[in-house]
C-alpha positions as CSV (number, residue, x, y, z in Angstrom):
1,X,-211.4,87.9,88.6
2,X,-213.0,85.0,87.0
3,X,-211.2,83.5,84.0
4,X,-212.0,84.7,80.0
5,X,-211.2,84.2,76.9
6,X,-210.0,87.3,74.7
7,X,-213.4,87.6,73.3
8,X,-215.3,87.5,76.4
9,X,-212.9,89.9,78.4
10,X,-214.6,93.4,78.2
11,X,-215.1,96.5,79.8
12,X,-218.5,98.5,80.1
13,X,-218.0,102.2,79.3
14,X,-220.8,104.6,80.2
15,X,-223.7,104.1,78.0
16,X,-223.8,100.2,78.4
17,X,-220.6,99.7,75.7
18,X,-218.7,97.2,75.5
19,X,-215.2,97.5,75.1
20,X,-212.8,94.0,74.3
21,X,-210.1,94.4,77.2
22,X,-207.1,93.6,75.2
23,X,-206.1,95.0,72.2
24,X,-203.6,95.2,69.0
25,X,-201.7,98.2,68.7
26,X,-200.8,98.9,65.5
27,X,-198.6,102.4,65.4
28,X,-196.0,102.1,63.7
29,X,-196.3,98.8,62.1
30,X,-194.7,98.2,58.6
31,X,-197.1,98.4,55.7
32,X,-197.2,95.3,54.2
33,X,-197.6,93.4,57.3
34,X,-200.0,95.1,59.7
35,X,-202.7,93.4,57.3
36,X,-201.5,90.1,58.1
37,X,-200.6,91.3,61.8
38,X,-204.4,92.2,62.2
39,X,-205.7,89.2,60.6
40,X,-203.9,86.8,62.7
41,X,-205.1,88.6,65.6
42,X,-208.6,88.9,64.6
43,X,-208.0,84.4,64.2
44,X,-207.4,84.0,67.7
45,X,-210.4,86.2,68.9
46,X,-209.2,89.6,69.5
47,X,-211.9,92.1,68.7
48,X,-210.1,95.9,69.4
49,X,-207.5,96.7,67.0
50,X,-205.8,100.1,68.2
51,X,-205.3,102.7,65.1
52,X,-205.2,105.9,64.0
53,X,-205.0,108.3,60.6
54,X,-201.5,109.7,62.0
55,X,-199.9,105.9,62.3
56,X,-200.3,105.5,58.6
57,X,-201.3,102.2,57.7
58,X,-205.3,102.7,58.3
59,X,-205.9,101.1,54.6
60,X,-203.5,97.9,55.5
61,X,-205.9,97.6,59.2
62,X,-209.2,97.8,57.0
63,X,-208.2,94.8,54.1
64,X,-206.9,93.0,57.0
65,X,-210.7,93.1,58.7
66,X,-211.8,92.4,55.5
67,X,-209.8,89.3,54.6
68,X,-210.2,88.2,58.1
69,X,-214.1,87.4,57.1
70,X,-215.2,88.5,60.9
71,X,-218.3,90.0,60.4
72,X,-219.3,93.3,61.2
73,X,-222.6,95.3,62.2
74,X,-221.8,98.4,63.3
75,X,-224.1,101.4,61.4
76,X,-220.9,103.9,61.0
77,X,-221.6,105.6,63.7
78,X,-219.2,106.4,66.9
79,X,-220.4,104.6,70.1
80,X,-218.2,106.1,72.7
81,X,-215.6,108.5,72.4
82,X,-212.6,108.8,74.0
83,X,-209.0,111.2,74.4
84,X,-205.4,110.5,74.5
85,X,-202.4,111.3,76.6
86,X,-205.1,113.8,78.5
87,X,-203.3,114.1,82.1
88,X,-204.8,115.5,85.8
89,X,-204.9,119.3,84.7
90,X,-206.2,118.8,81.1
91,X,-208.8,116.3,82.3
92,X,-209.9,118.9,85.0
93,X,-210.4,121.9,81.9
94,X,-212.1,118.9,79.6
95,X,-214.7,117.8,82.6
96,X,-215.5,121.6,83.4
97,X,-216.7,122.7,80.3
98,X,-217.6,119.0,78.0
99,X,-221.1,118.7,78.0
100,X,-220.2,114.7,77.4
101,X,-217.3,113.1,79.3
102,X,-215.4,111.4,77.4
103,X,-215.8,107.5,78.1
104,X,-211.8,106.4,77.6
105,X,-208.5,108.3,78.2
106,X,-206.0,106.0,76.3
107,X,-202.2,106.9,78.3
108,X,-198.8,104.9,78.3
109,X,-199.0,103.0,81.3
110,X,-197.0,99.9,82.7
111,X,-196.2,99.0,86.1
112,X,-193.0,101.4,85.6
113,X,-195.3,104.1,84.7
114,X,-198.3,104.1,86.5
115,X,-200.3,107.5,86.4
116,X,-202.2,107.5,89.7
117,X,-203.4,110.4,90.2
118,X,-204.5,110.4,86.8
119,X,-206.0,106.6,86.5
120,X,-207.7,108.2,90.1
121,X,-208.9,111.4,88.2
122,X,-210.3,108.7,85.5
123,X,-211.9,106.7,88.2
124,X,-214.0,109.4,90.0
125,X,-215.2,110.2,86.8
126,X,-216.3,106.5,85.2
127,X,-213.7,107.1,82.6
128,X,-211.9,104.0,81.5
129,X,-208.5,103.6,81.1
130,X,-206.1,102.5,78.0
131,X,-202.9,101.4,78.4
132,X,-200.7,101.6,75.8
133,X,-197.0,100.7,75.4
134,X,-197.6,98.0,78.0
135,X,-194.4,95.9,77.4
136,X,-192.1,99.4,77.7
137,X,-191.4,98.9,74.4
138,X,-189.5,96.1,75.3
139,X,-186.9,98.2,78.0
140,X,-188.2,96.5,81.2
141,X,-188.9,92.8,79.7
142,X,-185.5,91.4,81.1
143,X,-186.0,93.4,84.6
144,X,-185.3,91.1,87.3
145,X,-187.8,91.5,89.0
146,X,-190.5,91.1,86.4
147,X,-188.3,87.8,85.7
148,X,-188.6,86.5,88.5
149,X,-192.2,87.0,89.0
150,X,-192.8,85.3,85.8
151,X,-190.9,82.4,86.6
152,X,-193.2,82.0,89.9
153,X,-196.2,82.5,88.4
154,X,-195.0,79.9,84.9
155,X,-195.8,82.5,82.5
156,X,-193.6,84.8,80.2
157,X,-192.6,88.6,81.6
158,X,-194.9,90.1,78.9
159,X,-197.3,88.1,80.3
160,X,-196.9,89.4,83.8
161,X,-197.1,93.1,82.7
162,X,-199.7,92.5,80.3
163,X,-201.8,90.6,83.3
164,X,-200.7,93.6,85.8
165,X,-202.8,95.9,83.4
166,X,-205.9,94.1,83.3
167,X,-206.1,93.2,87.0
168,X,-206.0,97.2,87.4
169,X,-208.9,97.3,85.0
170,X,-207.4,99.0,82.1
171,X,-207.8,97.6,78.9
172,X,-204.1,96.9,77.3
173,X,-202.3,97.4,73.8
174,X,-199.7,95.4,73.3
175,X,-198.2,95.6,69.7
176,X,-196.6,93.2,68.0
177,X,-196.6,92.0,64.1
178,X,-195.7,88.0,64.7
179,X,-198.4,85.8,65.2
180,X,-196.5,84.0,67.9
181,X,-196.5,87.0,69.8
182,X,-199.9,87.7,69.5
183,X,-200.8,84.4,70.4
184,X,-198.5,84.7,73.8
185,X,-200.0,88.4,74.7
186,X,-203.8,87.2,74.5
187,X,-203.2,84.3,77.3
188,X,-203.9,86.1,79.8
189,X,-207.3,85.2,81.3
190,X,-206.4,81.6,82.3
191,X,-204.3,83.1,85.3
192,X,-203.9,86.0,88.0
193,X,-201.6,87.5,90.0
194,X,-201.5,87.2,93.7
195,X,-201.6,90.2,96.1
196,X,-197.7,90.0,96.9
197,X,-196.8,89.7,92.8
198,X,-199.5,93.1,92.4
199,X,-197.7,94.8,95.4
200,X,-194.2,93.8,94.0
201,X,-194.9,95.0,90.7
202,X,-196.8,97.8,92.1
203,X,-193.3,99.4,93.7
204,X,-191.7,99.6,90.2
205,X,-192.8,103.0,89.6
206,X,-190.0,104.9,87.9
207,X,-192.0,107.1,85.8
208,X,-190.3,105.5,82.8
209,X,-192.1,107.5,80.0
210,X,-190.7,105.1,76.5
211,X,-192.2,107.5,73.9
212,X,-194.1,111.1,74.3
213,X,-195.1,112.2,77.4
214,X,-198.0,114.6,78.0
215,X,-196.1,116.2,81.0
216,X,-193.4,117.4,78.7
217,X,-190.6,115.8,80.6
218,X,-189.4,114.0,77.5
């Protein structure tokens, strides 16, 4: 994979759309500061930021576009459409009977969590794939192994699981509300992991779900 910036790192959905491959998620972030969260990332070139109506803090996301003065052209309309936590047996029900796949199935997905027959499912089908909760909410940062791979490739564990999701294609949504942290989780196109850190990383599965989980094991 050739290196990008965070502007210049996209996805093409079905229907020739562009979508940025990393993005800010925003759920659960504090009103007050997700405006100031979004604007900083919008400064260092991200152009996704991940929200919804049910995380709450939609007005704080909109001022911060606004105040960020990155102008916008879109005509109000959806361009691609997308589900959530939709697994194999779902998916199978939605393809059968949608007259329009959707274009994006946004999932929790790390290296400890990995969905394949799902991401396979999604594949087959030219659906793309969202990752969120790509850091494990912070449970697997100080996992040795992740450690050490960071430490041999000079980077930062986030880093490592952040760059894990890209180089499987997904487009990832790391959270965070400190600039710093932004800053560190959009460095990821200057570098790429080698086939034994992807196969390393690859053997973590663990089904480690860190929030809900469509298969109703937790």
């Amino acid at each position: 994979m050739s290196v990008q910036n965070v502007q210049t790192a996209t996805l093409t959905l079905t229907g020739g759309v562009q979508i940025p491959q990393l993005g800010l998620g925003v759920w659960q972030t504090p009103r007050g500061v997700t405006s100031d969260a979004v604007q900083a990332a919008l400064r260092l070139g991200y152009r996704h930021i991940d929200t919804a109506r049910i995380y709450g803090n939609e007005e704080d996301v909109g001022r911060g576009v606004r105040e960020s003065k990155v102008p916008r052209d879109a005509d109000g309309k959806a361009r691609a459409i997308g589900v959530s936590n939709i697994l194999v047996p779902h998916l199978r029900e939605l393809l059968t009977h949608a007259k329009v796949a959707p274009m994006v199935n946004q999932l929790e997905m790390t290296p400890f969590l990995q969905r394949r027959d799902t991401v396979e499912l999604c594949r087959q089908h030219a659906i793309a794939l969202e990752a969120y909760s790509p850091l494990t909410r912070g449970e697997r940062l100080t996992d040795a192994r992740v450690v050490a791979i960071a430490r041999r490739v000079g980077r930062t564990p986030a880093q490592v699981l952040l760059r894990w999701g890209v180089q499987q294609g997904f487009v990832v949504l790391p959270k965070s509300t400190r600039a710093a942290r932004i800053e560190e989780n959009a460095q990821l196109f200057d570098f790429t992991l080698d086939a034994a850190a992807l196969r390393e990383l690859d053997a973590l599965e663990e089904n480690l779900v860190t929030g809900w989980d469509p298969a109703g094991q937790r």
